[in-house]
N, C-alpha and C positions, 0 to 999 in steps of 0.2 A: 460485620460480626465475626470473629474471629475465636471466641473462647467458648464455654461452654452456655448452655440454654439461660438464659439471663431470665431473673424472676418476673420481671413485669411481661416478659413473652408468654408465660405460660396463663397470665389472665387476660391476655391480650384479645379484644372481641373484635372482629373483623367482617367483613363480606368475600373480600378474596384479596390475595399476595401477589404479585410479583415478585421473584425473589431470586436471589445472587449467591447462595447458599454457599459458603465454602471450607464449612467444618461438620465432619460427622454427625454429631451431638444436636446441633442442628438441624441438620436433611433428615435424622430419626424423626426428632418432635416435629416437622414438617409435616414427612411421610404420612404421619400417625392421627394426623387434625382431620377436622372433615372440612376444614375450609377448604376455599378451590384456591386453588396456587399453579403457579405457571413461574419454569424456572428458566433462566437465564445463564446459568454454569454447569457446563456439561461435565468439570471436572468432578464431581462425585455425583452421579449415576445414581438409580435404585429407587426415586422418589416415587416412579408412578405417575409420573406431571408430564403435561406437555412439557416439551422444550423448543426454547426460541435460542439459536446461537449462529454463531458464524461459520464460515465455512470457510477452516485452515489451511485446507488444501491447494482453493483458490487461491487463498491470501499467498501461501510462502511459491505454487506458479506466477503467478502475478510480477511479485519480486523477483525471481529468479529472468522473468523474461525483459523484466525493466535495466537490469544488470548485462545479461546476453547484450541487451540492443546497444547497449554502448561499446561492444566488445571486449569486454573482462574473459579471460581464458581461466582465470584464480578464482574461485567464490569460496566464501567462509559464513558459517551462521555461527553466532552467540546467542543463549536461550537462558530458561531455567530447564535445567534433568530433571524428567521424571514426571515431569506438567503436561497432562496432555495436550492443551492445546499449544504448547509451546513445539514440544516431539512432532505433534503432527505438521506446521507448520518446517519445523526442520528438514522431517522427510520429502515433503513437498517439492521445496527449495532445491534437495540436494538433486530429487530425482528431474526437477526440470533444467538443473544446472548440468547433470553428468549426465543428460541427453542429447548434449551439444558434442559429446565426448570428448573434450577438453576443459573437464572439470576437478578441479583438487577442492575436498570441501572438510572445512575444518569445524570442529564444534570445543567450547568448554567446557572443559572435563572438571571444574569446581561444578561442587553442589550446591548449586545457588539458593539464596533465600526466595521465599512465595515475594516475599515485602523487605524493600530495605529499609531497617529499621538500626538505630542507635548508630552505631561506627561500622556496620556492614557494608557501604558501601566503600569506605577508604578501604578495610583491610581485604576486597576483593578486587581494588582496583590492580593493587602489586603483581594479581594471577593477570588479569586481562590486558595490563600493560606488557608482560612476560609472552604472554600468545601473541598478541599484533604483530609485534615486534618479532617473533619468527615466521608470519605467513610471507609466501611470496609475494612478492611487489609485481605491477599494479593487481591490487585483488577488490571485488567487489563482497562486501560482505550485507547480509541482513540479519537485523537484530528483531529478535521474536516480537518484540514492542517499542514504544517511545522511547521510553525509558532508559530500557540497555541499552538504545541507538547512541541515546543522551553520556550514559555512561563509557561507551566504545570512543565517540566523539572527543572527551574528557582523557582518555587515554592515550587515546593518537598526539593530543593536545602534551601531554605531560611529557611522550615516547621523541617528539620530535618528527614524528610523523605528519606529511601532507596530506588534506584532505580538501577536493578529490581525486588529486592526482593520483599517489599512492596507495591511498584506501579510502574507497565509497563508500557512502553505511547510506541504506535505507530502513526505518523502523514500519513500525504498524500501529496506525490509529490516529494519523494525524492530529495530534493535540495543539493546534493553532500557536496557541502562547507556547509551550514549551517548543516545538519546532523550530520558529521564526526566534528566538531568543537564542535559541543556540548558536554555536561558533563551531565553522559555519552552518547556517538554518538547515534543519537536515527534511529528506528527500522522505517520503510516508506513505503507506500504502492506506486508503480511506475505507474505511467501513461502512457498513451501510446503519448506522444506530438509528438513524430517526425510523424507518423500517422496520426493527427490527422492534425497537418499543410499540409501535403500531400494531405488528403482529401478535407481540405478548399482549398487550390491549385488548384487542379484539378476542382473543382465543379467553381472556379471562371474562370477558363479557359475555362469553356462550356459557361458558360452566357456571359464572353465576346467577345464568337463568337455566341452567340445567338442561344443557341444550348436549345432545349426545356431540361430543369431540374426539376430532381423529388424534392419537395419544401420539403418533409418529414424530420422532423429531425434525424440528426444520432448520439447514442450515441456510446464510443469506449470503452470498458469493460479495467481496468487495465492489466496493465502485469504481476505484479508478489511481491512479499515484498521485499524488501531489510532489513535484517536482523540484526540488529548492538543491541549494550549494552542491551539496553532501554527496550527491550523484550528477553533477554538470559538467560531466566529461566524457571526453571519447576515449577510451583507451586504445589504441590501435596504433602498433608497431610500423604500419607503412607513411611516411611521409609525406605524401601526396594525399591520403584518404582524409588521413588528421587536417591538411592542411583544407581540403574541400572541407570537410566537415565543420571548422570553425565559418569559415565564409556562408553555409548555410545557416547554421545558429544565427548570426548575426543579420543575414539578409531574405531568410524565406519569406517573412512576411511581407516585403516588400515586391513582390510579387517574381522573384527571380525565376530565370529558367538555367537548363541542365549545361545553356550554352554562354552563361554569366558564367558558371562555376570553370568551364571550359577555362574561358580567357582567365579568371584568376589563376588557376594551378600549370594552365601552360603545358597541357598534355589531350591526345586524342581523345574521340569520346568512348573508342576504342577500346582504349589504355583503361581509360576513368572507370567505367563500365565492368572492366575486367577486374580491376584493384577493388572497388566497391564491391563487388560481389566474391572476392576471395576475403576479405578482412571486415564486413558487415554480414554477408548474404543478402547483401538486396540493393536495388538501384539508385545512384543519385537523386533519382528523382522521387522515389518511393522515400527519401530520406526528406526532402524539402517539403512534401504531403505530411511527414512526420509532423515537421516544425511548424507546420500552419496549421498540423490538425491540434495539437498539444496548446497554440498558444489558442486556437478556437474554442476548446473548453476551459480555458481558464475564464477567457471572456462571459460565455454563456454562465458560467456556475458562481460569481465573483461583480458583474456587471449587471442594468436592464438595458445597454445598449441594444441598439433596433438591429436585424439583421443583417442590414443594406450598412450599419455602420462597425457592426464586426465584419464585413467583407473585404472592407476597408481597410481594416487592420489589422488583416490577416493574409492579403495578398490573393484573396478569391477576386475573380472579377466579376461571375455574377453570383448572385442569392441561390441562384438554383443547384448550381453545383455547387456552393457551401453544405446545402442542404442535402444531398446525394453522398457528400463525402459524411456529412457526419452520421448519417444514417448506416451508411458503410463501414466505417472505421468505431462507433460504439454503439452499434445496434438501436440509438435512437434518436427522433428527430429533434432537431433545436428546443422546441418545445417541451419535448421530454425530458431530455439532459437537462434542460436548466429547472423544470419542477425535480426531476429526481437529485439533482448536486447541488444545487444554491439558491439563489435569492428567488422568490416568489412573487409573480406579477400578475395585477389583474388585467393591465395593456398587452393582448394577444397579437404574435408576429402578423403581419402581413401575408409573407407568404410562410409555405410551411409545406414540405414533400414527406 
């Protein structure tokens, strides 16, 4: 709903809203009802409702640390001005990008539409092909959503621009279909939505039994990246690190050690150790725990293989320290991860730490 309070709204008889409010005119006749309502967009404020939303902050560190880890020195963000939670998400970014302190962060300075609508998005692509095209090369950029990801992607595309050599874009919100269609499938930070309708659910279920609620807003920290083309590089100026690094991509799972990588690049472990932690911050090996931990949640959230057979194709050798690691690296066990990000089973793991 977009325009002002539409007739059949005002004899509209209910129990209670959920609502996504995001015109004035609106959030007034809202405000004003005694129905119970529970809102969903923080961007116009004042309702008096609980609020259920996301929490941008997370989102744009999230992205900013998904960009870091690949080694990008350059971050740039494209948003809408003026949109809360686009700004907030911007600020985020920029502050956990230029905490590395080797961060240049660019934003556009068009005033973008809420919605692209009619030929708004051709006659804005000319601005945002004009920007790319002057950020420095390699740069990682985050786009405040799908969408712009879609539309930056499209740019690069027109600009003659590489992606992801030249320029990564990761958006926000993972939209499956749009994602994986695009060229190439871009990289997404995952929200937590099923969550987050649960909680407006619930919280409308106490007000419409008149159950006193805490009015406080809740925001719901992301889940996790979804990792596709659009960031599947390492940017990194030493040639020895780049060179480990692709041999890990391609062989962590298979259970490689820090002394596989050795005989490929043909340098101490010394040398490797020391290049690693000047042009990543962190160890070979802390990098091959990367690749096994990344491809281990893809399985859990995506698959109902058993755990004995994601160990398998992940390079763990046993169950138990799959389960240590993932417990480690995202605060929850196998079991958890895969009820809180994907497919749901009533076949319970074997073991489980």
């Amino acid at each position: 709903m977009c325009d002002r309070v539409p007739k059949w709204l005002k004899k509209w008889s209910s129990d209670g809203i959920i609502s996504r409010i995001n015109t004035p005119d609106i959030r007034k006749f809202a405000a004003d009802t005694r129905i119970p309502i529970v809102d969903l967009n923080e961007q116009l404020r004042g309702m008096k409702a609980p609020l259920v939303s996301n929490d941008h902050t997370a989102i744009g560190r999230l992205a900013a640390e998904h960009l870091l880890q690949r080694g990008f020195e350059h971050f740039a963000y494209v948003g809408y001005n003026g949109l809360y939670w686009s700004d907030c998400r911007r600020d985020a970014f920029a502050e956990a990008a230029c905490g590395s302190g080797v961060c240049d962060v660019y934003s556009c300075r068009a005033q973008a539409p809420q919605r692209f609508r009619d030929n708004t998005w051709e006659l804005e692509m000319e601005h945002v092909i004009r920007w790319v095209k002057k950020l420095p090369k390699p740069v990682g950029v985050m786009a405040c959503d799908d969408l712009r990801g879609l539309q930056l992607l499209e740019a690069c595309a027109v600009a003659g621009i590489t992606v992801p050599q030249d320029v990564a874009v990761i958006g926000v919100g993972n939209d499956d279909v749009a994602c994986e269609v695009a060229s190439p499938p871009l990289s997404s930070v995952i929200l937590n939505s099923f969550r987050m309708g649960y909680e407006a659910a619930a919280l409308l279920d106490q007000l419409m039994r008149r159950e006193r609620v805490d009015m406080k807003e809740r925001f719901l920290p992301p889940l996790d990246i979804a990792t596709r083309q659009s960031t599947d590089v390492m940017a990194v100026a030493d040639p020895v690190v780049s060179k480990a690094m692709r041999f890990i991509r391609e062989h962590a799972c298979g259970g490689i050690k820090v002394t596989d990588v050795l005989r490929h690049v043909l340098v101490s472990r010394t040398v490797l150790e020391d290049r690693f932690h000047r042009a990543l911050g962190r160890s070979a090996h802390e990098m091959i725990l990367e690749e096994r931990t990344k491809r281990l949640k893809e399985l859990l959230a995506h698959t109902e293989l058993s755990l004995s057979d994601i160990a398998d194709r992940t390079g763990f050798k046993h169950v138990e320290y799959l389960c240590t690691v993932c417990k480690r690296e995202t605060g929850w066990t196998p079991t958890q991860y895969r009820e809180e990000h994907g497919q749901k089973s009533d076949r319970p793991f074997q073991i489980d730490r």
